[in-house]
Phi, psi and omega in degrees: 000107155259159232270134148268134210276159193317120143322137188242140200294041207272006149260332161323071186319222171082295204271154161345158145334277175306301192294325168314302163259004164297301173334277207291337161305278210285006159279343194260350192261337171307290192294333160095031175299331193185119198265166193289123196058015130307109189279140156284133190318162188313158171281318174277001142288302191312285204328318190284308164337297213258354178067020167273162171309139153315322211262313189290311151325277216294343200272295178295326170296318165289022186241297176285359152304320184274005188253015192033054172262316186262156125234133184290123171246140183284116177091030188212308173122227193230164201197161195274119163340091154321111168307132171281083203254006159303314194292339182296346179278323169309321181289338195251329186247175183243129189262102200224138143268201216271016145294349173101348196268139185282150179202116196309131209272153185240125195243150207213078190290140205237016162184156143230138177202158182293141157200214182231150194279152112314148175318264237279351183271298197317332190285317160267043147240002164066075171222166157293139187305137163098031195274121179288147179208148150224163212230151193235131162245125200223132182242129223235148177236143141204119183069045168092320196256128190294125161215006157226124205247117180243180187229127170212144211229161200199126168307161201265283234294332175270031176226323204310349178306302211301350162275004172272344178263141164288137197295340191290337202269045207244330162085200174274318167256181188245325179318316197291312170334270161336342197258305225228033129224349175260004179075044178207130142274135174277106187277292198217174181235140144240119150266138197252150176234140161208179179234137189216163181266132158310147172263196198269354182303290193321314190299338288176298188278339181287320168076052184221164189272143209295143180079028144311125181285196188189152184243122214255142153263096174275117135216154187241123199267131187255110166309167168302309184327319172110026184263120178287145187229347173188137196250153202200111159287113185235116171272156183193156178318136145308321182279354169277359177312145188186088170284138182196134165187151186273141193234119222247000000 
């Protein structure tokens, strides 16, 4: 199920000013007035735009700076924030070679194929169980050695460019793919986290002994709008497990 995103008060006299036009930036960055890496206009347009003050601008912007919608390049301006969604995998596993060093896994597809959803995919695109799709078993390496299994599922018709590519040319990550042969950005993700004993398939790819535990990441990858664009399993050892995130 996914969250649905917040409405924003932008009629409430109540709340600030400032805070009125933080709402309305970001329903206008929701709406794809300005996509993820991408700048937003000067503060004295926004001002002018919005009949608010420079002082108001500036106000609202450093708030979505501090909530990390927006970022400031010093001589550049200020531009709408990518999610960084390589880091989640830092937070739950530890990506180490065999030096102690974190290193991003080197990816390795391992099928593609046209198919049919299952009930729990088709449910987070709100499509009917048997909706063609297509779905890639992808394996993240380092220095050879397997360590994360994904399950990744794509709606077919807003996908179907990615069966003209060879799979060898696909690099490690896949957003940027998306963004530059299907026209689709990954705005934001929601993740599920559980645990489970492998079964002897996972196990098998995994190079781990079956009924192992094993740690499952579900997530569903979000347009700005809030339109699911790709559903995803990524499983990996309990013993690389390693939850860490900061608490403000």
């Amino acid at each position: 199920m996914i969250t649905p995103a917040p409405k924003p008060a932008r009629t409430d006299e109540r709340l600030p000013l400032y805070h009125r036009l933080r709402d309305a930036l970001s329903a206008e960055i929701a709406t794809h007035a300005w996509r993820p890496g991408e700048p937003i206009p000067t503060e004295a347009a926004l001002a002018k735009a919005h009949a608010v003050s420079i002082g108001t601008v500036r106000k609202a912007i450093d708030s979505m700076v501090a909530d990390g919608r927006l970022e400031r390049f010093q001589g550049k301006g200020t531009f709408v924030r990518r999610p960084d969604f390589q880091s989640s995998f830092f937070r739950f596993f530890r990506f180490l070679d065999t030096s102690g060093v974190a290193r991003v896994p080197v990816s390795r597809i391992l099928k593609r194929e046209v198919a049919a959803m299952p009930a729990a995919v088709a449910a987070a695109f709100n499509l009917a169980e048997g909706a063609q799709a297509i779905r890639f078993s992808r394996l993240r390496l380092i220095a050879e050695r397997p360590l994360v299994l994904e399950d990744i599922w794509l709606p077919y018709q807003r996908f179907k460019p990615l069966l003209k590519i060879d799979t060898g040319e696909f690099g490690d990550l896949l957003y940027p793919l998306y963004e530059q042969h299907c026209g689709v950005m990954v705005a934001s993700a929601q993740e599920t986290l559980t645990a489970e004993a492998v079964s002897a398939r996972h196990a098998r790819l995994l190079e781990l002994e079956a009924g192992a535990p094993v740690v499952v990441i579900e997530r569903v990858a979000l347009s700005a709008d809030r339109q699911a664009l790709e559903w995803r399993q990524s499983r990996g050892p309990a013993s690389e497990f390693h939850y860490q995130v900061e608490i403000r």
